[in-house]
Structure formats: structure tokens, C-alpha cells
N, C-alpha and C positions, 0 to 999 in steps of 0.2 A: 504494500500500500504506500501509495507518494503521497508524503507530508506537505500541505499547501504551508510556502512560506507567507507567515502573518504580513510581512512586508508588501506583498502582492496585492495587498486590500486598499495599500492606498491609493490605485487607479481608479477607485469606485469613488473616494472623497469627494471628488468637486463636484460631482452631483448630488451628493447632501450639503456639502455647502451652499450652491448657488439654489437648491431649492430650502434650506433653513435659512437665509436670506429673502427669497421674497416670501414665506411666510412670515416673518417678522417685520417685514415692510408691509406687510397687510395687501398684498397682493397675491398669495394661497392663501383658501380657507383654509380651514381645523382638520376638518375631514378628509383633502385629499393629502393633506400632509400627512395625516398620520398614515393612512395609507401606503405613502412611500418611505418617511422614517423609520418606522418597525422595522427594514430590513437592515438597519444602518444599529439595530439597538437602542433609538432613541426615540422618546416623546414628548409631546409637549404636556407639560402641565396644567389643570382646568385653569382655564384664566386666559389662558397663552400668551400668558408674558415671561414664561421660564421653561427650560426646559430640563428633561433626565436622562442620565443616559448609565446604560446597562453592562458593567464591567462583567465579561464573560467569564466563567474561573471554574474550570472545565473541573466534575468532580467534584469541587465544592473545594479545589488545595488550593490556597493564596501563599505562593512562596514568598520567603523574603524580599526579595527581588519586586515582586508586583505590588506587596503590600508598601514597600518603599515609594512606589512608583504613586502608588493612591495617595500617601501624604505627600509625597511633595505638589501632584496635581491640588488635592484641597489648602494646601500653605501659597503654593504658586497661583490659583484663582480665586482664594476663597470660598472655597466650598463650603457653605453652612450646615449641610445635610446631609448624610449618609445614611440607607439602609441596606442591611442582609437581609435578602429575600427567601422565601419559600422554595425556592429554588438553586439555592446554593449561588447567587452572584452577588455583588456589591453594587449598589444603585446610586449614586450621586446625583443629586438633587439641588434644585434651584439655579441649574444653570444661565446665563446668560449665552449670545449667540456666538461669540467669542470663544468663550468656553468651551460648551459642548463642541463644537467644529475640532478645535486645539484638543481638547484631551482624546477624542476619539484618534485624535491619527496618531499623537506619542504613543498613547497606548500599546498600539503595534510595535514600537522599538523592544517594549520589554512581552512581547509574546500573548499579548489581552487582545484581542479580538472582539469588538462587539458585531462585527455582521452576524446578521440572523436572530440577534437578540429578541426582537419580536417580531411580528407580522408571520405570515405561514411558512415558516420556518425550522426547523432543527433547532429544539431549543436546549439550554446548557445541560448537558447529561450530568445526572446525579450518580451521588454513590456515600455508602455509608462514610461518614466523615471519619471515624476511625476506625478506617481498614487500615489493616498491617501494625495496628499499634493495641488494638483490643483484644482481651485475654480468651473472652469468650467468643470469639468472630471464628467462622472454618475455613474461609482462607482471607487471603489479600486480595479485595476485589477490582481495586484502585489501577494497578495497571492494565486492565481491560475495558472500564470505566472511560481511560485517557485514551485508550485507540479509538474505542469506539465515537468519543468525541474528535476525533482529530475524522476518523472517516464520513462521521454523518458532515463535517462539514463541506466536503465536496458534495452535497447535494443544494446546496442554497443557491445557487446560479443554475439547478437541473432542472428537469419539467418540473412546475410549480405542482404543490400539494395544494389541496382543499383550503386546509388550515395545518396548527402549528403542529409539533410531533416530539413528545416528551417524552426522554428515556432516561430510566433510574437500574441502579447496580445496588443489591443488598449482600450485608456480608453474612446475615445473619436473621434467626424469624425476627428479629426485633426491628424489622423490616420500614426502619426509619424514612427510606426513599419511595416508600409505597409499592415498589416493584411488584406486587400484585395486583397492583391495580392502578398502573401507568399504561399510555398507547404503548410503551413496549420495557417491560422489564426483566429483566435479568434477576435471581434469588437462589444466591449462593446452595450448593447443596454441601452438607459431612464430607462425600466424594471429591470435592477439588470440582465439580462439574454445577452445571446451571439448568436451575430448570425457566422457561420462558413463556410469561404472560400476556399476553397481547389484547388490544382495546378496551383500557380500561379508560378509568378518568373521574374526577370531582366535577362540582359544575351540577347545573341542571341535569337533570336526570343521569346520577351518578350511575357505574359499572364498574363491577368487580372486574378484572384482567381475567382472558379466558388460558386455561393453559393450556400453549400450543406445541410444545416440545418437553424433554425430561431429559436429565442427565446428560445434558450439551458440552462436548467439548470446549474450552473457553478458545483456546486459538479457532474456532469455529461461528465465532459468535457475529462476525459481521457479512456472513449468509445470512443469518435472520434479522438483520436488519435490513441488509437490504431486501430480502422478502415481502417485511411491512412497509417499504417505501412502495414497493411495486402493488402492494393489496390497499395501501391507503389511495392510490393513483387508483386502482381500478374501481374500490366502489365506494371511494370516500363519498361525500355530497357538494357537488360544487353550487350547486344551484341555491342551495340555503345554508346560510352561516351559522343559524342558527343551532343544524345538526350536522354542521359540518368535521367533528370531530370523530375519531377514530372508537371511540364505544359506541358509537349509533351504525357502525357497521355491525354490530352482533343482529342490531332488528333487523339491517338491511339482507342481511345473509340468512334470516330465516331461525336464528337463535345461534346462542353459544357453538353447537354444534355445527352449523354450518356456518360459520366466523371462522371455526377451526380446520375445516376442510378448506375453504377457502383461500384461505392463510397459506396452509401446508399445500397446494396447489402450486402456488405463486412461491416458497420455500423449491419445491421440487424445481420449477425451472431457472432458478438461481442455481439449485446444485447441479446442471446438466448443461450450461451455459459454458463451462469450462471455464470461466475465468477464477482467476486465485484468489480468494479473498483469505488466507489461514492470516495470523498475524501471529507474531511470538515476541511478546513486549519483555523486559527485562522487570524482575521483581526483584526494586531497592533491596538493600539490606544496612540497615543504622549500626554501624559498630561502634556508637556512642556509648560511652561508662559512665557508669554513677557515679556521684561524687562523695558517697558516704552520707550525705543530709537525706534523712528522712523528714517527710512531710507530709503533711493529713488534713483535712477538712472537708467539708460539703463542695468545693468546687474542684476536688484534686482526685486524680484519678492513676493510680497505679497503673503502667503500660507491661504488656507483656514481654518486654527488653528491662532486664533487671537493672533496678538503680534510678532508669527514669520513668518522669511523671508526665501527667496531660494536664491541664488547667483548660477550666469552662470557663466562660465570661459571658453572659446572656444578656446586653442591654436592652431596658426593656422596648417591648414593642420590636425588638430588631433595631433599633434605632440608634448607634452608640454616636456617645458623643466625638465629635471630630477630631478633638484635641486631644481623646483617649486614646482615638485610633491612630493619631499619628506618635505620641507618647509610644505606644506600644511598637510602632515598627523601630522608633528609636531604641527602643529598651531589646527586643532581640536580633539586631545588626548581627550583633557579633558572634550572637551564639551558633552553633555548630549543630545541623541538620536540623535545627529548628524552623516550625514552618505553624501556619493556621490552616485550619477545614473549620469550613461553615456547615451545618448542619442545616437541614430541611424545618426543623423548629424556631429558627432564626438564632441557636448557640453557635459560637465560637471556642473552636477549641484550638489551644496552643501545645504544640506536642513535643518530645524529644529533649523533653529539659531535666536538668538534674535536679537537683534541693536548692540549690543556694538560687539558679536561675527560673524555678519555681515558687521562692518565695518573691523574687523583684515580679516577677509576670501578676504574681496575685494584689501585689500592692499597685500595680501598676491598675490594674483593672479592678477595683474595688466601688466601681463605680454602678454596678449590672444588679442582677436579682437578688436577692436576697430570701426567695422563699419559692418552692415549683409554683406556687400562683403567679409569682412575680416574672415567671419565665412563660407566660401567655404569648402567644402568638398573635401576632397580627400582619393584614398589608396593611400599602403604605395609608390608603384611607379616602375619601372622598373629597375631602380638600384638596388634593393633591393630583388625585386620579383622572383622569377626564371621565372614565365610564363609570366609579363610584360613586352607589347610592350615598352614603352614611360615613362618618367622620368616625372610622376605626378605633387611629390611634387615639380621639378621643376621648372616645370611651374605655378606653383598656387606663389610659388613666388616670379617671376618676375614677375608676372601682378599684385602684393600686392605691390613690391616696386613701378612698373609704376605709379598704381592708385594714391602712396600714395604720390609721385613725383608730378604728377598732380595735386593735391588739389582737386578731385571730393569730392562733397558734401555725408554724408552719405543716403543712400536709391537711389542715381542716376545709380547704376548697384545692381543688384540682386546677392543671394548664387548662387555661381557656386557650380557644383559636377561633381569633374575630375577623368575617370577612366583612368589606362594606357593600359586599355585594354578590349574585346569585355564582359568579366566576368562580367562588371559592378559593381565592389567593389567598386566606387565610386560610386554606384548610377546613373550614367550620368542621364538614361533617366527619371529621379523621379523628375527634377528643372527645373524651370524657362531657365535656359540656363544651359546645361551640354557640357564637353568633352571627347570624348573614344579615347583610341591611336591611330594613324595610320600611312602609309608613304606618299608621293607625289614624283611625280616623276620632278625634276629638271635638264634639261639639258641631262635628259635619265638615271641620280643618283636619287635612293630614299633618302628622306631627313624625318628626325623628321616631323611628323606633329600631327593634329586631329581632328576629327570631331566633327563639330558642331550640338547640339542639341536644339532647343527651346522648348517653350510649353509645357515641362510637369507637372505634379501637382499630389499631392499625398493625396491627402485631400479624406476622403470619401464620395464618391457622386459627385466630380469633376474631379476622376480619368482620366490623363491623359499620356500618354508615350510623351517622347518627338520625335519632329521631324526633320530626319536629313536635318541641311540646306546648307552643303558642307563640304571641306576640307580645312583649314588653315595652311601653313606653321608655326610651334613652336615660330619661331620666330619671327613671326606677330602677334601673338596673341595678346600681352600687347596692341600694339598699337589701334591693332583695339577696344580694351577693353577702353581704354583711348577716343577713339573718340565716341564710345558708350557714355559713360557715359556723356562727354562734351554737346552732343544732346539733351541727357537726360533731362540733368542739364539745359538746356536752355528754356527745353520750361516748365520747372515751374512745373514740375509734380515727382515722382518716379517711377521707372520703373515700378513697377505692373501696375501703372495708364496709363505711356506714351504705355506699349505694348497692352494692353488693347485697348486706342487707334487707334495703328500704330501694328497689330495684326503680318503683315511682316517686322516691322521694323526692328528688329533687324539684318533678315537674309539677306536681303538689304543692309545695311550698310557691311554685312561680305561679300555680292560677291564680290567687289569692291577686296576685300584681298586674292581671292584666284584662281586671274589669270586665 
């Protein structure tokens, strides 16, 4: 497989330039720009007087190198905003036209690629964030994860797809990337081999991924990808965007079962094609040693390489502050095979560090969660969004100040994952308790509100969507969150254990809130 040099991307530049120029001269609308930005990684902001744009970080690994690169962009333009997406990329936000043009083409010097970032596209391949360094993981998924990213991106200039086409790599059932239920995932098996899901997806009428293969060879694995390119091209929906995505092929195909013949159809004349697709990526090996310092806490995590540690750092909402994160690339320069992965719940994790550079990483970052409530998910929100309903990050919070008002114990409310809308960027229906934007109607006035999610679980083998339990006024929400947790707290248990229990508890306590 040939490696497209990142460099190569900047003959495509001057046509998002000259067209993010006359969008900002007010001579393209909203609409068709975003139309043609998506493919560049970038959008405009509601408003459109700023714009974002989508630092690609293949895998969810932000080496030193790149994360160097993101602070000097935010100290060299001022970047006010950053977030870590659901998706494993870094988002910078509030750009100017200046900016976004400028950062998008350095980018390329250090190997960040934003084409394709959005619009119908190969979007950034996931993978569990700590492959190759977690104890419990069966194998290293991470170098198959990066082929596979570096191959689907020869498709973004190929016959155009329906819509987008999101693939995730799990190392583990703890199946953080959803790989069950991605348009195409990959879920590590015991074997060293992959078993392979196809058409799943969040979003309106969500889909479990159908399983289309067992026990795959991993140097084999970009046959099935390009299988699903050729099955999404045959009976994706171009006609309607609506159901343009790759789970609305299972109805299209007559159900799961004919999704899967389907599939394995379009599989077959990839394998009879003759062309070579095997890859045989190299799997790192850290010969980093401990330093003799032990260390321990809620954010530090023992790596399976004895001696060193991982460190979480979850700002809330995803959202870290600017001057943490450039803090932080200064603080591990120096260190030796230290690197970050983003995580699909918007954590950051910092790996490969010993005790002593494990404890500067935690003081450096002491700025993030402080409780799993406090590690809630969210997108970036409706303020911000052009197609969001409802102000996300708003709301996530005010139910962080209420909680933290309250004194609720940690573990006595669960992650929330708040989308501001039915796309499910936050995940809603993938948590314990989720919420998606909505309105209600007050007085015969629509007002802020959301819907309420329980139940759901994403783990493999306990796959669950959650289920909606009504609609909340926005401004109810803390409270009822507050007497949640108080409940919780009382009867001795955490909420895994008390819903477990009281299986409709929670959605009980919320009809009372929602008149």
C-alpha cells in the first residue's frame, strides 16, 4: 500500500482558500460553503463569523510532535478554544479566516491532515486509546488502526460515497470505539485475529453493526474495507441524506441477513480482483524503564510495561483549557516515548511515563474531572454548531456546578453523554443516562429542553441503546440531577449498583420533572 505524502494536500489549499474568502466577504452563502469545506475539515460556526477546523489524529495518538504543533498554532493565533471530540481529533475553534487557511496547511508539515474531516468522507479511524499499553487488552490494535487510516484515505478524491464512513478498532469487549456498532468495525479477538461489524451507527434510528466476518487475519483487514466502500457505493442512498448512512443498508438489503450476504458478495470480488491489499505494519515496542517512583490515584493507571504509568486528564465537556494544553506539551518535550491518545469519551490519556514524570503530568493537569460524573461527555453544543439544537456544553455545566454545590458523593450519579442534537455527537444513546436536544412546549412557547435516555451500555456482549424516558425542561435538569444523586447517595450503593436494583429508577424520579 502507497503512503499519500501529507504534503501532496497542499495543491487542494487554494480552493478553500479562495472559496473561505468569499464566504467571508459575504458573497457564498452558509450552505454551499459548508458543503464544500467539510472536505477540507473545516466549518463555519453558527453565526459565521468564525470558523473550526478538525485536527485529524489518526487512532486517537497525538504524538509529541503534533501536540507541539497544536500549541504553538493556539500561542501563534490565539486560539481560544479547543475541543477533543467523540471521535478521537482535536477541534480548534473560533477561528478567524486567516487562521483557519494558515493552520490547515502547516499542519501538513508535521503529518495532520485535515482533508476529509467532514462532509462524505473517511472519517478519522478510531481505536482503543490504550492499545499496546493496557494490561487487560488481547492484543495491540493500534498498528492496524494507522494502516487502515492511512488506506481509507486514498478514497476521499475516489467515487464519492452517499455520506460519511466511520471506522473504529477495539482492543478489547470494553469496546470503547463502539466497533460493534460502527459502519465498519474491527473487535479484537483472544486469537490475535478480528472479528468484523458492519452498518452500524448512532443517530436517528440507531443499529447494532451486523457481523460480517470472524476471526480475520489482521494483515487482511483492508479487503474489508474496501468491500464496505464498494457495498456502501452500491446500495448506500444517495437520493436522501436523511438515510443516507451505512445502517439503513441492513433495511435496504432486506435485514441483517441480507446486509451480510451483501457485504460478503462485494468482500468476494475484492478477494478475486487480484490486487494486494495484505499490509504488515510494524508493532512499536517501548523499552522505556521505571524509575523506581511509585504512584497511585484515581487518575493513574498502571501500564502493562513494568515501572511505567498512564495518566487520565478529562477536561470537562472535552473542552480543556488552552493554556493546559499547551502547558502540557511543554511539560512532556522531553520525555522519552511519551505520547497522548484521546479517547472516544473525550479522556486524554498520557502514556509511557515513569513516577517522577507522572507526578509533573498530574500537576500539570489538575485542572479536569474530579469525579466519573464530572467526566460527562458532550459535543461541542449548539452555540457553536451550525446544525445544533440545544447548548450542550451548557448544560453539562450547570449540573457540574449543581452537583458540585451539593456535595454528592463520587460514583452517586453516573457519565452522562449530552448530544445537542438527534446526530448523536455526544453519544446520548451509548450511557448509563444520556441527553439529545429538544423543545417542550410551555404555555403554547417552545422552550430549551431534552431528552432523557437510560440504559444504555456499550461494552461488547452487553450492547445496549438507551431508552427514551421523556422530556425535561433545560432548566430542570440540574435539579433533578441533584435529587438523583441525593437517592442514590442514601441508600448506600452507586449508581451502577442502585439502577441495577431500581432498573426504572431513575426514569421515575425524572417524570415527576417533566409535567
Amino acid at each position: 500500500m502507497n503512503q499519500i505524502d501529507p504534503q501532496s494536500w497542499k495543491q487542494d489549499l487554494p480552493a478553500f482558500q479562495a472559496k473561505t474568502a468569499e464566504f467571508y466577504n459575504g458573497t457564498l452563502d452558509k450552505a454551499a460553503y459548508k458543503g464544500f469545506s467539510g472536505l477540507y475539515g473545516s466549518y463555519a460556526q453558527k453565526g459565521g463569523q468564525a470558523s473550526m477546523l478538525r485536527l485529524r489524529m489518526t487512532a486517537g495518538r497525538v504524538t509529541k510532535e503534533k501536540l507541539a504543533f497544536t500549541a504553538k498554532a493556539i500561542r501563534e493565533y490565539g486560539v481560544p478554544r479547543a475541543h477533543f471530540t467523540t471521535c478521537q481529533t482535536i477541534q480548534l475553534h473560533d477561528l478567524d479566516q486567516a487562521a483557519v487557511c494558515a493552520i490547515m496547511e502547516q499542519a501538513l508539515d508535521v503529518g495532520i491532515v485535515t482533508m476529509g474531516g467532514g462532509g462524505d468522507f473517511p472519517r478519522n479511524v478510531m481505536c482503543s486509546p490504550l492499545s499496546g499499553v493496557e494490561k487487560d487488552a488481547y492484543f495491540d490494535v493500534l498498528p492496524w488502526a494507522e494502516a487502515a487510516g492511512e488506506y481509507l484515505m486514498h478514497f476521499i478524491k475516489a467515487e464519492k460515497m452517499p455520506r460519511k464512513l466511520k471506522v473504529g478498532f477495539s482492543s478489547s469487549p470494553k469496546n470503547l470505539t463502539h466497533a460493534t456498532f460502527r459502519d465498519l468495525g474491527f473487535a479484537a479477538r483472544p486469537d490475535g485475529t478480528f472479528d468484523v461489524y458492519s452498518a452500524g451507527g448512532l443517530g436517528n434510528n440507531p443499529r447494532f453493526g451486523v457481523l460480517v466476518a470472524e476471526a480475520v487475519a489482521p494483515e487482511k483487514i483492508l479487503y474489508y474495507i474496501k468491500a464496505m466502500w464498494l457495498t456502501f457505493r452500491a446500495y448506500g442512498n444517495y437520493e436522501n441524506r436523511g438515510k443516507a448512512r451505512t445502517r439503513y443498508m441492513q433495511e435496504a438489503c432486506g435485514g441483517p441477513e441480507g446486509y451480510a450476504k451483501a457485504y460478503r458478495e462485494k468482500l468476494a470480488e475484492v478477494l478475486a480482483s487480484g490486487e494486494d491489499l495484505d499490509i504488515h505494519p510494524e508493532t512499536p515496542v517501548c523499552e522505556k524503564e521505571g524509575d523506581g517512583v511509585t504512584v497511585a490515584g484515581p487518575r493513574v493507571l498502571e501500564q502493562k510495561q513494568s515501572g511505567l504509568y498512564t495518566v487520565a486528564w478529562h477536561p470537562l465537556g472535552g473542552q480543556p483549557a488552552v493554556e493546559t494544553l499547551c502547558a502540557l506539551s511543554d511539560a512532556i518535550a522531553d520525555m522519552k516515548d511519551v505520547e497522548m491518545r484521546l479517547a472516544p469519551d473525550e479522556t486524554a490519556y498520557l502514556i509511557n511515563l515513569t513516577g517522577v514524570e507522572a507526578q509533573k503530568v498530574l500537576s500539570v493537569t489538575a485542572d479536569g474531572a474530579r469525579s466519573l460524573f464530572e467526566t460527562s461527555v458532550s459535543c461541542i453544543g449548539g452555540k457553536t454548531c451550525q446544525v445544533g439544537t440545544r447548548d450542550s456544553q451548557g448544560l453539562l455545566a450547570a449540573c457540574v456546578a449543581a452537583v458540585r454545590e451539593a456535595g454528592l458523593p463520587d460514583g452517586a450519579l453516573p457519565r452522562m453523554h449530552i448530544s445537542g442534537c438527534p446526530s448523536s455527537c455526544g453519544t446520548h444513546q451509548t450511557g448509563a443516562m444520556g441527553f439529545r436536544g429538544a423543545s417542550k412546549l410551555v404555555d403554547g412557547k417552545p422552550q430549551p429542553a431534552f431528552t432523557l435516555f437510560v440504559g444504555g451500555c456499550d461494552a461488547q456482549g452487553r450492547e445496549a441503546m438507551g431508552k427514551e424516558a421523556g422530556v425535561l425542561l433545560e432548566q430542570d435538569i440540574p435539579a433533578f440531577l441533584v435529587e438523583l444523586g441525593r437517592t442514590v447517595a442514601a441508600s448506600g450503593m452507586d449508581y451502577a449498583a442502585w439502577s441495577q436494583a431500581n432498573p426504572d429508577g431513575a426514569a421515575k424520579l425524572a417524570a415527576a420533572y417533566m409535567g
